[in-house]
C-alpha positions as CSV (number, residue, x, y, z in Angstrom):
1,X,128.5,183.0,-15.0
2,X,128.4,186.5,-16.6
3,X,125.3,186.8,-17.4
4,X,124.0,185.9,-14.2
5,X,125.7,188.9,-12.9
6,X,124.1,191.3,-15.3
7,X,120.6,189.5,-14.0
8,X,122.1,190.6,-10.8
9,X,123.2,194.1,-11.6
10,X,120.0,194.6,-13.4
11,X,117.4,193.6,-10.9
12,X,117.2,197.2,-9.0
13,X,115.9,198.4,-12.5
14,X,113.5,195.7,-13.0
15,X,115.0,194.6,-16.1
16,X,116.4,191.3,-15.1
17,X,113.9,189.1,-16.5
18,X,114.1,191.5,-20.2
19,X,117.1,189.2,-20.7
20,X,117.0,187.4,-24.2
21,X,118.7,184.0,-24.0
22,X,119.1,182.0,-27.6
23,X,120.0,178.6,-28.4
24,X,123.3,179.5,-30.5
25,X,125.5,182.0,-30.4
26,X,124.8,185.6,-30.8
27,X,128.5,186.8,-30.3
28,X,128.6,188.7,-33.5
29,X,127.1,191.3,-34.8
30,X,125.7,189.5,-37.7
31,X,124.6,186.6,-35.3
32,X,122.8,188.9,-33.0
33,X,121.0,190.5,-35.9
34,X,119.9,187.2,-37.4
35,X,118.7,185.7,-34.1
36,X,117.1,189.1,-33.1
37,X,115.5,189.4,-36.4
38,X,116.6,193.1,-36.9
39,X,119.0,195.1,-38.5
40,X,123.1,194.7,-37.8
41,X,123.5,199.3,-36.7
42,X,120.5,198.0,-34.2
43,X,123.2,195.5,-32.1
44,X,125.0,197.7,-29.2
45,X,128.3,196.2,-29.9
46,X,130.7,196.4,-26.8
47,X,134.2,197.0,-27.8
48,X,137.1,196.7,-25.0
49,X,140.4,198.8,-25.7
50,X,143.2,199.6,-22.8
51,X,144.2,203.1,-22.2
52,X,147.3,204.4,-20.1
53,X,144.0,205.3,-17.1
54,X,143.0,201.5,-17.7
55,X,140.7,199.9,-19.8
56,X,137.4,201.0,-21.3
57,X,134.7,199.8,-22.8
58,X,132.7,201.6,-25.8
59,X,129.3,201.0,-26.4
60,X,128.7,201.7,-30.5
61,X,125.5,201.0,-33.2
62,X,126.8,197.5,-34.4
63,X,127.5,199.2,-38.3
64,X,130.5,201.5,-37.2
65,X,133.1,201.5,-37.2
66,X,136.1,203.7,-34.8
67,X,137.6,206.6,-36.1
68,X,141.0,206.1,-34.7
69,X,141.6,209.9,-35.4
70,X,138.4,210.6,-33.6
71,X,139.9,208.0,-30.6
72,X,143.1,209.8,-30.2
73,X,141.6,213.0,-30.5
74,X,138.9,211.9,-27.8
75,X,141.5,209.7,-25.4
76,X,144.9,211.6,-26.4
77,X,145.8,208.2,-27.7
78,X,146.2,205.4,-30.1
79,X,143.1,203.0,-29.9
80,X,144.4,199.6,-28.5
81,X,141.7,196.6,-28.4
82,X,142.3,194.5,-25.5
83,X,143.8,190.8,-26.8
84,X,141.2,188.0,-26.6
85,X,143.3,186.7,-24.1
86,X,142.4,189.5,-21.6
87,X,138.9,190.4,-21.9
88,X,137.1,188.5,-19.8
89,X,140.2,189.1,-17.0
90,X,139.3,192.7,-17.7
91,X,136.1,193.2,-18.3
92,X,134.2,190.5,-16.3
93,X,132.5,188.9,-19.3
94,X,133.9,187.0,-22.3
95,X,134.7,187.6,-25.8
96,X,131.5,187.8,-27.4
97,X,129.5,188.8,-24.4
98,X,131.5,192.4,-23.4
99,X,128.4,194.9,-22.2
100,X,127.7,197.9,-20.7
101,X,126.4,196.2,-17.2
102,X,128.3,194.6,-14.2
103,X,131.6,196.3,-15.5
104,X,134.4,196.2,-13.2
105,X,135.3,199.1,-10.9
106,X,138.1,200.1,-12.9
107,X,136.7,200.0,-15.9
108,X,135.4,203.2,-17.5
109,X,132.2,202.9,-19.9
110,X,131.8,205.4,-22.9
111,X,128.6,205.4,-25.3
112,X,129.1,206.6,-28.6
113,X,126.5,208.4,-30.2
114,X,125.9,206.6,-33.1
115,X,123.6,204.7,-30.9
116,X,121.2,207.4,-30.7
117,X,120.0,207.2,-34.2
118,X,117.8,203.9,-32.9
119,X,115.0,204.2,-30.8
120,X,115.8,201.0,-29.4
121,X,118.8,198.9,-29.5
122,X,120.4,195.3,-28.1
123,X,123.5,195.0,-26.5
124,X,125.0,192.0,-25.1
125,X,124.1,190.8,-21.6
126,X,126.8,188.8,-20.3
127,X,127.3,185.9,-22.6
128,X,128.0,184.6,-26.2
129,X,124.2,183.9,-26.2
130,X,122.3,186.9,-24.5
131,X,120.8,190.2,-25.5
132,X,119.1,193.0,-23.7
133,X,116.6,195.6,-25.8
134,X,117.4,199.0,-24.4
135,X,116.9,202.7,-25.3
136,X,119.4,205.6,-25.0
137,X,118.0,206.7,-21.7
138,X,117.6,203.4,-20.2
139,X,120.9,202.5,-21.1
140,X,122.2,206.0,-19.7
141,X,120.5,205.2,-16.6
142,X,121.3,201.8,-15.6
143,X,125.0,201.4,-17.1
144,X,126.2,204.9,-15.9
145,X,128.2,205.7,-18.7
146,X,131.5,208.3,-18.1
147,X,130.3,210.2,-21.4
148,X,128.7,210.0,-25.0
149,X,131.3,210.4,-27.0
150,X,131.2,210.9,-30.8
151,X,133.9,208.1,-32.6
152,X,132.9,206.3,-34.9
153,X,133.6,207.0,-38.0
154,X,130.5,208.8,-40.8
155,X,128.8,206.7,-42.4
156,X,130.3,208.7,-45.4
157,X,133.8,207.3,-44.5
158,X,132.3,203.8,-43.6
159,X,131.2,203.4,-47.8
């Protein structure tokens, strides 16, 4: 199970048992929120895209949205999501449960920093049903991001 591995991978920081498990889905955004009781830009969403280097997976406030001329200006090319199909294959965790932790090898982890604007925040930890309350730092320090990029799009252009 997937979240078992990000108990695993999170151990060496002491964060293993921070894992929040709830009875029904949190795979959305809007799930997570209501189950977390919080507000949807506080839910790290995990978004999976493949690249000609391989896939990546970007870490973003749960409100934004990508700027896909902001993507191809960052990656030098057209966003691509990775099908349903494929995530779990490529990312190690399933549709709904994508996160920043126990991330294949080959996979390269970005955080966006519309992320930063929250003191703390709650990305996914595995599964459909699983959240982790992080801050910037910690989730600099235990995920090992490539970068902090900047692509998501203002909220200006999000109105």
């Amino acid at each position: 199970m997937s979240v078992e591995k990000v108990r695993e991978f999170l151990k060496p920081f002491g964060r293993d048992k921070d894992i929040i498990e709830f009875p029904s889905s949190s795979a959305t955004v809007a799930e997570a929120a209501a189950d977390l009781n919080t507000e949807e830009g506080r839910i790290a969403k995990s978004m999976s895209f493949m690249t000609a280097s391989g896939p990546i997976v970007i870490v973003l406030a749960g409100d934004a949205r990508i700027d896909n001329r902001k993507f191809k200006d960052t990656f030098h090319e057209k966003a691509r999501m990775i099908g349903p199909d494929d995530v779990e294959r490529l990312t190690g965790h399933p549709v709904g449960g994508v996160c920043p932790f126990a991330l294949p090898d080959d996979v390269s982890l970005y955080l966006d920093i519309s992320l930063r604007r929250f003191s703390t925040f709650y990305p996914a930890a595995g599964s459909t049903n699983s959240a982790i309350e992080m801050t910037a730092e910690d989730l600099e320090r235990i995920a090992q991001p490539k970068s902090w990029i900047d692509i998501a799009k203002s909220t200006e252009q999000q109105a």
